[in-house]
C-alpha positions, 0 to 999 in steps of 0.5 A, a space after each residue: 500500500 504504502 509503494 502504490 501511495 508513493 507510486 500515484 503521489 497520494 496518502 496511503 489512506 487515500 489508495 486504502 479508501 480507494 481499494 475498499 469502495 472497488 471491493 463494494 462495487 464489485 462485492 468481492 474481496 480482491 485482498 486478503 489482510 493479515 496484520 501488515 501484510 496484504 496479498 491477493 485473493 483468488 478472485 484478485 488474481 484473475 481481475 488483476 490480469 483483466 485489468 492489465 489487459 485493459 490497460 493494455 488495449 488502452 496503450 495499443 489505442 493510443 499508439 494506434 491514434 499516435 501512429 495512424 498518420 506515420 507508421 514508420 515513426 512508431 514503436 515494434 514491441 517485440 519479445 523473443 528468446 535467447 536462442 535467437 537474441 545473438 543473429 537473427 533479431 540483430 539481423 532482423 532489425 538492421 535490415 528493417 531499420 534500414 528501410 525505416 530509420 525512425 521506427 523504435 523497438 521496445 524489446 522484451 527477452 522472455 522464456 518460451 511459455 511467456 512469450 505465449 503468454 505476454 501476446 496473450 495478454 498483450 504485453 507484446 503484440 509479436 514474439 520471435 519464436 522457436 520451435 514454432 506453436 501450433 495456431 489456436 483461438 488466440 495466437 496466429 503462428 507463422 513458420 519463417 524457416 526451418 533450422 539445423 541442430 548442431 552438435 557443439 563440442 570442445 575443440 580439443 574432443 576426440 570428434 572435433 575435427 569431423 565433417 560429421 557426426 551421428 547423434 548415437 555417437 555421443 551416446 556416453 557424452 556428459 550432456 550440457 542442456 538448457 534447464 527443464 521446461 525449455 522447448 530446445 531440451 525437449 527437442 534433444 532429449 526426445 530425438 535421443 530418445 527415439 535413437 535408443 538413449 537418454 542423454 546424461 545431462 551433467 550441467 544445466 544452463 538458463 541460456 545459451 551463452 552459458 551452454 557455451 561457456 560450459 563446453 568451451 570448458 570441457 565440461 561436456 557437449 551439446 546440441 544447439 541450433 545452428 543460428 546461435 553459432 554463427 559467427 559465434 562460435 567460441 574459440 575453444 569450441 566447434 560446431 559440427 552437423 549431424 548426418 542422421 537423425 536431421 535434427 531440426 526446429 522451426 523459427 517464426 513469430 506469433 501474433 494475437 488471433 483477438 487484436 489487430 495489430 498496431 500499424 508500425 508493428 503490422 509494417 514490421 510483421 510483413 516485413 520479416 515474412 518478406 525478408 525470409 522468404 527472399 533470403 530462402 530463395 537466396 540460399 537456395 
């Protein structure tokens, strides 16, 4: 009570008062009091999402107004993950920016399930995204590319200097993986799975820059896409295919099925579908 008071520049009693004539008008208690502390109920939790939703559309509204006459002066708000900080949304945002210098980026590096969930709710209205979702009754999914999932050892490994290796190769390799509930863990272990092996996950990272820390280390191996190393590599590392199984995920972004896009972010949006389509045609 007291940090929303000096947040709004008004007496603590005042929020008080405030909180007490809501819970009247609704005829639900949204906190539960005990002493000095306070915390939300049940019921509070859920009205507190509804209510950042709605501040939400009210923003988006206001850029929308702000943007309506110069979609190329407004503001992308973008979220995205690790694995694709380093290459492709530098790569992404240079090329845009090129077209369209004066568009600002108000960037947001999340997990994986909570960049579902802040389109969701709108603290974002596209998301970079790997692998890429299936559509639902709120999110539009589009699939941009497909990439390759490389093996990254030490560079003084045994196998470092193949053309190639096979996934089962690494059978008896000390594993270093994302930590639980991240899709690329999911990817890896389950294709090990299906080629008779659990892998031995000896350390556990929360991103990519650490993974690679770890093997640079000698500390074990381990399976990242192919977009995190380029250029990237550390120098006491090597990234190196793997022939069989074709070990892949898919990139692309995420938007809300229930909102309309804001213009600049609707500018940005076709921009990227765009520019991966004419730099696979390139490639190919």
């Amino acid at each position: 009570m007291t940090e929303a008071a000096e947040a709004l520049h008004v007496a603590q009693s005042a929020v008080s008062r405030q909180i007490v004539n809501l819970e009247k008008t609704l005829g639900v208690d949204l906190f539960i009091r005990e002493g000095r502390s306070i915390r939300l109920t049940a019921i509070g939790s859920v009205f507190l999402e509804h209510m950042e939703r709605a501040m939400n559309v009210i923003e988006d509204a206001k850029q929308i107004i702000e943007e309506y006459t110069d979609p190329e002066r407004g503001t992308v708000h973008i979220g995205f993950p690790s694995t694709l900080a380093t290459y492709m949304m530098p790569t992404a945002i240079s090329a845009f920016r090129k077209q369209y210098p004066e568009v600002e980026f108000d960037l947001h590096q999340q997990s994986y399930v909570n960049l579902s969930e802040s389109v969701m709710k709108g603290d974002v209205n596209i998301a970079l995204i790997a692998p890429v979702p299936q559509s639902d009754d709120k999110i539009e999914s589009t699939i941009l590319f497909t990439e390759n999932i490389v093996a990254l050892l030490p560079v003084n490994h045994s196998m470092a200097r193949r053309d190639f290796i096979y996934l089962t190769d690494l059978r008896d390799e000390p594993f270093i993986l994302f930590q639980e509930q991240s899709m690329l863990r999911n990817i890896v272990i389950e294709h090990c799975k299906k080629h008779g092996f659990s892998p031995n996950v000896a350390f556990e990272a929360k991103d990519i820059d650490a993974i690679k820390g770890l093997v640079s280390a000698g500390l074990g191996v381990s399976l990242v896409p192919e977009i995190t190393v380029i250029h990237q590599t550390h120098r006491s590392t090597t990234a190196i295919p793997i022939a069989k199984p074709n070990v892949t995920r898919t990139v692309g972004m995420i938007v809300p099925k229930e909102r309309t896009l804001l213009p600049t972010e609707k500018l940005f949006y076709e921009f990227l579908k765009e520019f991966f389509m004419r730099l696979e045609k390139f490639q190919v």
